[in-house]
N, C-alpha and C positions, 0 to 999 in steps of 0.2 A: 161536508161536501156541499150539494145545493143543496137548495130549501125543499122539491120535489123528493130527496131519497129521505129524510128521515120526520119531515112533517107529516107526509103521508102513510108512515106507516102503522096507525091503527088501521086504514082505508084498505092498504095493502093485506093485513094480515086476515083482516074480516074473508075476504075476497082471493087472499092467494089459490092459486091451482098450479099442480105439476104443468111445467109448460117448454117441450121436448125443443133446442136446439138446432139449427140447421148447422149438419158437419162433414168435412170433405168424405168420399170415400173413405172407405175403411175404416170410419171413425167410429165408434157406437158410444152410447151415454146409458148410465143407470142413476137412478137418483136416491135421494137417503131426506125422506121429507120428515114433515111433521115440526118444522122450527119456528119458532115467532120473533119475527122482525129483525135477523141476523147479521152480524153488522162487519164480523172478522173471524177467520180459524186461521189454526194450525198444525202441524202433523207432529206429533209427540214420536220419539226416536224407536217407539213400537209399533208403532203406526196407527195410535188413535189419530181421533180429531176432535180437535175442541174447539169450540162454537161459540165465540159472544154474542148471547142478545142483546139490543139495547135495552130493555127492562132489567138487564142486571143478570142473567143467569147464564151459566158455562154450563153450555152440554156438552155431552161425550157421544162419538162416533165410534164403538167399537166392534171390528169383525164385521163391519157394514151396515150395522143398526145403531139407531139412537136409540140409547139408552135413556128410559124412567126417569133417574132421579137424575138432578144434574147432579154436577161436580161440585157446584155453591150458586147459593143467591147472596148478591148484594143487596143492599138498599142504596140505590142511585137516584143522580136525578135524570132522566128521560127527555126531557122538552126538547123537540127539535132535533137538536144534531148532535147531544149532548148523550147518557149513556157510557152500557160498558162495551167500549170500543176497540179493546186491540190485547191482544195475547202474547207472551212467546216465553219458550220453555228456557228455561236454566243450560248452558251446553255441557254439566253435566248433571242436568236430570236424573240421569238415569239411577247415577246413585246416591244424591242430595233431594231429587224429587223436590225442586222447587221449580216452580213458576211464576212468572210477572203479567201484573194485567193492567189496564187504563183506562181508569174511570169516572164518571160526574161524580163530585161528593154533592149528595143533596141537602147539605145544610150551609146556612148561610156562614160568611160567603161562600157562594158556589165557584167552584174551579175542579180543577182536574188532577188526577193523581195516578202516581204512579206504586202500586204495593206488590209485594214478594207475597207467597203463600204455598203450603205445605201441602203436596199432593199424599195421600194412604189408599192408594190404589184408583177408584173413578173415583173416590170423594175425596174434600179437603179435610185438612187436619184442620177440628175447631180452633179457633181462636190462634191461629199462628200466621197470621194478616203479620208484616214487617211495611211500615210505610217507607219508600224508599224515595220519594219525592214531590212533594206539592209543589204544583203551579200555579203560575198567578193568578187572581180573583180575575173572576169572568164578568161583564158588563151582563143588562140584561136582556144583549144578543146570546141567541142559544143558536148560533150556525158557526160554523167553521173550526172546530175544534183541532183536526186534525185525527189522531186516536194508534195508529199505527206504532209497534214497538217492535225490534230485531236487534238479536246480537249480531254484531259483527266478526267479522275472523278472530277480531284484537279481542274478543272474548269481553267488550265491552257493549253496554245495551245503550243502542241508540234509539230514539225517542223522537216524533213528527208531531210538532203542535199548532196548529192552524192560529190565525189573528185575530178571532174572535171577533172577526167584524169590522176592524178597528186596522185601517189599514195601516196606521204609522206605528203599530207592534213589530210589523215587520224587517224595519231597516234600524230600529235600537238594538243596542246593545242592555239596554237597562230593563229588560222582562224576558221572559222565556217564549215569545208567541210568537206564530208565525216564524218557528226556526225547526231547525234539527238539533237535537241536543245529544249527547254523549257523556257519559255515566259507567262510573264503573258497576258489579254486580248490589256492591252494600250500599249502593247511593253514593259513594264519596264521588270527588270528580278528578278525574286523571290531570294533572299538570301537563300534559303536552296538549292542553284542548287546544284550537288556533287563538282565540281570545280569553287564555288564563288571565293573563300580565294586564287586560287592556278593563277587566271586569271583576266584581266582588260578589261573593257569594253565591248561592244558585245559580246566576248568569255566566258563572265563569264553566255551567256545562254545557254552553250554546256553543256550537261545533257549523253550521252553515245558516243564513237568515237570506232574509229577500222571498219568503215562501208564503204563497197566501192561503191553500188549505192541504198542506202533503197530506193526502189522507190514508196513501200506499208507498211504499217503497221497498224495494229487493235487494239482498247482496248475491251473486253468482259462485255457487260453490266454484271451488277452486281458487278464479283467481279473484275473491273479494271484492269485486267490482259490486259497484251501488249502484241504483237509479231509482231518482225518487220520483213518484209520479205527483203533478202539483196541478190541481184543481183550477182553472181560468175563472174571469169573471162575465164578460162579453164579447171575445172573440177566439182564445185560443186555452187549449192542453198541452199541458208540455210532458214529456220526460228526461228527467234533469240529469249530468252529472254529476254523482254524489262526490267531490271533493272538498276535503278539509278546510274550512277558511272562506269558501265560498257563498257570494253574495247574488240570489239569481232575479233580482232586480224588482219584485212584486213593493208596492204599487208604483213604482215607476216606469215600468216595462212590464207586458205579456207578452207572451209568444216567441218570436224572431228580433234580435236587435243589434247596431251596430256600436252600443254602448261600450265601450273599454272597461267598464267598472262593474257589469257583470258578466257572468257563465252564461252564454247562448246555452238555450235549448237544445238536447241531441234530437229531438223531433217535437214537432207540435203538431195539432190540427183543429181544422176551426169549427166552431160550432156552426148546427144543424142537427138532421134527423137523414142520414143517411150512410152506405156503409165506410163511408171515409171521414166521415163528421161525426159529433154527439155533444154532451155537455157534460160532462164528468168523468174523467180517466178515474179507474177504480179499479183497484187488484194489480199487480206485476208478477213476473213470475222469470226465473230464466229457467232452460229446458238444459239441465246440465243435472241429471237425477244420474243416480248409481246406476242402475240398470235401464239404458235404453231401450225403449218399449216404441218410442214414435220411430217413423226411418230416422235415418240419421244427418238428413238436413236440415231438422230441428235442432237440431244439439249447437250451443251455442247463444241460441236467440233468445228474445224476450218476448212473452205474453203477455197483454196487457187488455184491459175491457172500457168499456164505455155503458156507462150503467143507463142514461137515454135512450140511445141509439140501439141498442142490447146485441151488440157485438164485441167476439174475442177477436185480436189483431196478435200479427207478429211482426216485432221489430226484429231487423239486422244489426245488429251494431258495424257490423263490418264497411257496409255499403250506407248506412243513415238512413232507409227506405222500411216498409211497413207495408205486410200483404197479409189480407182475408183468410181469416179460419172457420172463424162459428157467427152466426147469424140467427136473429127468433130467441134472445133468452129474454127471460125477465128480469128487466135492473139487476145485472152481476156487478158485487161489491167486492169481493175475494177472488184471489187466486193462486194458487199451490201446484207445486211438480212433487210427488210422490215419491219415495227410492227406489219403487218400482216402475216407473217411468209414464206412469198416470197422470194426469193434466186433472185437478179438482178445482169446479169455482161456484162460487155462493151467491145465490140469488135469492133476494132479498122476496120479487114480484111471487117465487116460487115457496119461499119458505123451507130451501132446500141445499143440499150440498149435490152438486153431481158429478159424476169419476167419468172421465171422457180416457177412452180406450183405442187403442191400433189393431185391426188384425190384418196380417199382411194377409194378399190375396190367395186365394187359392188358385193356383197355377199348377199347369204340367210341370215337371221336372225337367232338366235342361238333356239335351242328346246332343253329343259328339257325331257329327258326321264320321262316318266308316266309310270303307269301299263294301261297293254290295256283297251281300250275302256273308261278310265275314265284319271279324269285328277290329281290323285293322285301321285306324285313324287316315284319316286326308288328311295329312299334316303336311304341312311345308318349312324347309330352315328360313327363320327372318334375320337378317333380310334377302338370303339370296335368292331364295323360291325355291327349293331345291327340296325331291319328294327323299323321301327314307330310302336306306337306312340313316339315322343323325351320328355324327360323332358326339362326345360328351362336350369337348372342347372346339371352338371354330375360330382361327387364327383371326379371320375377318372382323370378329368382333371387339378385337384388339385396339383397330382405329377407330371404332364406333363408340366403344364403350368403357375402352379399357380393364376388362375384364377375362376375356378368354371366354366365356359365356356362349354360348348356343340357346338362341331363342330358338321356341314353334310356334308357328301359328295354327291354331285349329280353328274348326267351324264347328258354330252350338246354336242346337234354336231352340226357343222357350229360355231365354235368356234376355228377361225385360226390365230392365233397371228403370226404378220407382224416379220421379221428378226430384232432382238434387244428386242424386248417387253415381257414384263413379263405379272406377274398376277395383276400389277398395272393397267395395261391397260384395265380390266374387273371390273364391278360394279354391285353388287348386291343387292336388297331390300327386305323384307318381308314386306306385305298388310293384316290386319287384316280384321274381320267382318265388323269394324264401319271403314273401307274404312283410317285408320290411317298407314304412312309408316314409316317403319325400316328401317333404312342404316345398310346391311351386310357387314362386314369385309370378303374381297376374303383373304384365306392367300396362297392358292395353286390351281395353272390348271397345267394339264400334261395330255398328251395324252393316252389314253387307248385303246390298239389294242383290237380289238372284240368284248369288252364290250359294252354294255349288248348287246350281241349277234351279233355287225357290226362292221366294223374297222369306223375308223372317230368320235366317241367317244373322250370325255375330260370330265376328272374326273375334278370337282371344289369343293374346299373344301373353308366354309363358317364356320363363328362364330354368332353364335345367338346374338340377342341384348338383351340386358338386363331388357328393359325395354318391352319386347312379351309379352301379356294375356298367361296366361295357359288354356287347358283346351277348347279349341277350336282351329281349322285350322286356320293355315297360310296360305297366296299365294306368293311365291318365284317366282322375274324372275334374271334376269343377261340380262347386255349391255354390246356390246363390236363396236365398231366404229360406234356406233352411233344408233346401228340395236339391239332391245330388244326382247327378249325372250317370252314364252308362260308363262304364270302362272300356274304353277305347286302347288297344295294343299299339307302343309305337315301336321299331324294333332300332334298338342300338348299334351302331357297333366300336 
C-alpha cells in the first residue's frame, strides 16, 4: 500500500486502542481486539476468521474470540510493506482442509510467495507447507507488494502482486509484478490464461498487468464479477474491472483516461483527508451474503474503505456512483460480508476485527384501516373505486391487465419503507372461514397524506388470488419487517 500503513506499524501497535466507528442508524459494531499489526482475513466456510499478521502469524477468530495460539507462525521478512499478507481457504476446505497464504520469504533473495498448508482443526499440520509459487526477487524497496489472494468461481486462485516500486514491472510481460495472476490449486498454470501463447514459464500465469499496488480485490458471489481495488500514487484510487487480458495503464495512466489501450476505471477518487477523498483504497467487499441481514438496498453493491481517511464507502455498480457508510475507523485494511449478512473490517490503528450489524427499527405494527367500531376493511376495487362487496373476477381488468384479476386498495399506517425499499419488501395474505391462506400479490404502497382522514396513511394495492371462495369474508393482513397487521374482513361475493 503506502509507506504510512505498514512502516508505521510498530508505532501503531504500541499505541493501538479500540476506536468505535461512526454508523448509519440501525448499525451497531462489536469488536474482537487484541491483534498485532493485521494486515488481511478471511471467513473460513464455518465461520472462523483468520487473520494475517505482518510478523508472520494466522490467528484464529472463533465463536467471537481470538483464540491463544495461532494457527502458525512463519518466519517472514516484515520490513515495510512486506510480511504475511493475504489468505484464502481451498473451495473445498472443508473436506481437504487446505489453505493458501502470501508471504515475504525472509532470506535472500527476498520475494514473495505463495504456499498451500494443512489445516487439523485451529492448528496447522507440521511441516505440510506445499510451495505453490515464488515470485520474482524484490529490489530493496520494501513497499508495494500487493499480498491479496481469492479463488474465483473457475475454482482457480488468483493472486495481486504490486511493482515493487519499480514502475516498468507493471506493463512487461517478463515478471510477475504489478499484475494479477491466475493459477490453478497445485500451482500449475491453466492454458486459457489471456497471455499463455505470448509468455514462458511462471509468467504465463499473469492474467491482467498495468497494476501499481492491487493490495484488495473481490469476486461477487453469484455472478463472479471482480473488482480489483488498485492503490494510486498522487492523485487517484481506482476500482478496476477485473477482466481477463486486461491492461489498466499504471505507470502511464492513474485514475480517469481516454487512452484506447486501457480498462478506464469503474470509479476513482482523489486524494485528500476527507469523506470523499483518502490515500489508500484497502478491503472490497460485495454485500451479496446468503442471508440478508442489511435492508435490501445493499445487496448488490460494493464496499470498499480508505485506510487515511478511515472511511467505509459503497459503490453502485449499476449507476458508477459511491455513498457514505461508516466514518472514525482506524486505517481499515480488510473487508468481508459474512453468510450471515454481517459486514466485518480490520483495522490495522485498532488491532482489531469489528462485525458491523443491522437491527431494523423497532416500529408499531402495520393497521388496516376498518370502518369504526368493526373490523371490516375500507377497501376499494382499483381501479374503479368501488366499496365491497369485491367480485373474485373484474371484467375491467381484462383491458388493464389482461388478467381478469380484481385489485383492492387498502389503507395501512405504520407502514414505513426503509431508504431503497419498495413494495417488494411488504407481504400480504388472505384467511378464509376454514382458517385456508392466500398469498397476496402487493403490486403498489405509496403514501396517502390525510387519507382516510390522518396523514401517515399508505395506500396498498393487492391482487386477489384466484383460488378465494366466493360468497363469504375474507381476512386480509400485510408484514412488513417482520411486524404484521390486524386482520381486516373483506366480504366477497
Amino acid at each position: 500500500m503506502r509507506f504510512v500503513l505498514f512502516h508505521s506499524f510498530a508505532f501503531l501497535v504500541s499505541f493501538c486502542s479500540l476506536h468505535a466507528a461512526t454508523l448509519p442508524a440501525n448499525f451497531t459494531e462489536t469488536a474482537i481486539s487484541g491483534l498485532s499489526s493485521p494486515t488481511a482475513m478471511a471467513i473460513a466456510p464455518d465461520g472462523r476468521i483468520f487473520v494475517c499478521q505482518q510478523g508472520g502469524a494466522l490467528r484464529v477468530i472463533k465463536n467471537g474470540a481470538l483464540l491463544p495460539t495461532p494457527f502458525m507462525t512463519l518466519v517472514v521478512d516484515p520490513a515495510g510493506e512486506r510480511g504475511l499478507l493475504g489468505i484464502a481457504f481451498d473451495p473445498n476446505f472443508s473436506s481437504n482442509n487446505f489453505l493458501y497464504v502470501y508471504y515475504t520469504v525472509p532470506i535472500e533473495p527476498r520475494h514473495n510467495r505463495v504456499s498451500r498448508f494443512t489445516a487439523n482443526g485451529d492448528v496447522v499440520v507440521p511441516g505440510s507447507e506445499t510451495i505453490i509459487l515464488e515470485l520474482n526477487n524484490l529490489t530493496l524497496a520494501s513497499n508495494h507488494n500487493g499480498g491479496a489472494i481469492h479463488f474465483g468461481p473457475d475454482g482457480k486462485l488468483y493472486i495481486a502482486t504490486g511493482e515493487n516500486a519499480t514502475t516498468s514491472n507493471s506493463q512487461t510481460l517478463s515478471n510477475m509484478l504489478g499484475k494479477i495472476l491466475r493459477i490453478n490449486p497445485d500451482g500449475s498454470i491453466p492454458n486459457d490464461n489471456p497471455f499463455f501463447n505470448q509468455t514462458t514459464g511462471n509468467n504465463r500465469s499473469i492474467w491482467a498487468l498495468g497494476l501499481r499496488n492491487p493490495f484488495t480485490f473481490a469476486f461477487q458471489p453469484g455472478t463472479g464479477r471482480m473488482f480489483i481495488n488498485d492503490v494510486g500514487q498522487n492523485l487517484w484510487e481506482e476500482i478496476n474491472d477485473g477482466i481477463a487480458g486486461s491492461n489498466y495503464g499504471w505507470p502511464t495512466t492513474e485514475g480517469p483516461t481516454s487512452n484506447p489501450s486501457f480498462r478506464l476505471p469503474l470509479f476513482f477518487y482523489n486524494h485528500g483527508f476527507s469523506p470523499t477523498t483518502g490515500c489508500a483504497i484497502a478491503g472490497g467487499a460485495f454485500y451479496n451474503p446468503q442471508t440478508v441481514q442489511f435492508p435490501s438496498s445493499f445487496v448488490g453493491k460494493y464496499f470498499f474503505a480508505d485506510l487515511c481517511s478511515g472511511w467505509i464507502r459503497v459503490f453502485d455498480p449499476a449507476t458508477g456512483t459511491a455513498s457514505a457508510f461508516a466514518s472514525s475507523i482506524s486505517q481499515p485494511v480488510d473487508l468481508k460480508v459474512g453468510s450471515d449478512g454481517s459486514l466485518y473490517y480490520l483495522s490495522i490503528g485498532s488491532g482489531a476485527v469489528f462485525r458491523v450489524q443491522f437491527t431494523p427499527p423497532q416500529v408499531a405494527a402495520p393497521v388496516i384501516a376498518t370502518e369504526e367500531n368493526s373490523d371490516i376493511a375500507i377497501a376499494l376495487d382499483s381501479p374503479m373505486m368501488l366499496r365491497d362487496p369485491f367480485a373474485l373476477t373484474n371484467p375491467i381488468n381484462l383491458s388493464l391487465t389482461g388478467d381478469h384479476r380484481t385489485r383492492l386498495s387498502l389503507f395501512v399506517k405504520n407502514l414505513d419503507l426503509l431508504p431503497g425499499e419498495d413494495s417488494s419488501e411488504v407481504m400480504a395474505q388472505a384467511q378464509d372461514s376454514n382458517v385456508n391462506v392466500f398469498p397476496l400479490i402487493v403490486e403498489f404502497v405509496g403514501s396517502v397524506p390525510g387519507a382516510p382522514g390522518a396523514d401517515g396513511w399508505s395506500q396498498v394495492i393487492v391482487r386477489l388470488h384466484p383460488g378465494l371462495p366466493a360468497n363469504q369474508p375474507i381476512f386480509v393482513s400485510v408484514t412488513l419487517h417482520g411486524q404484521t397487521s390486524n386482520k381486516a374482513r373483506v366480504r366477497m361475493k
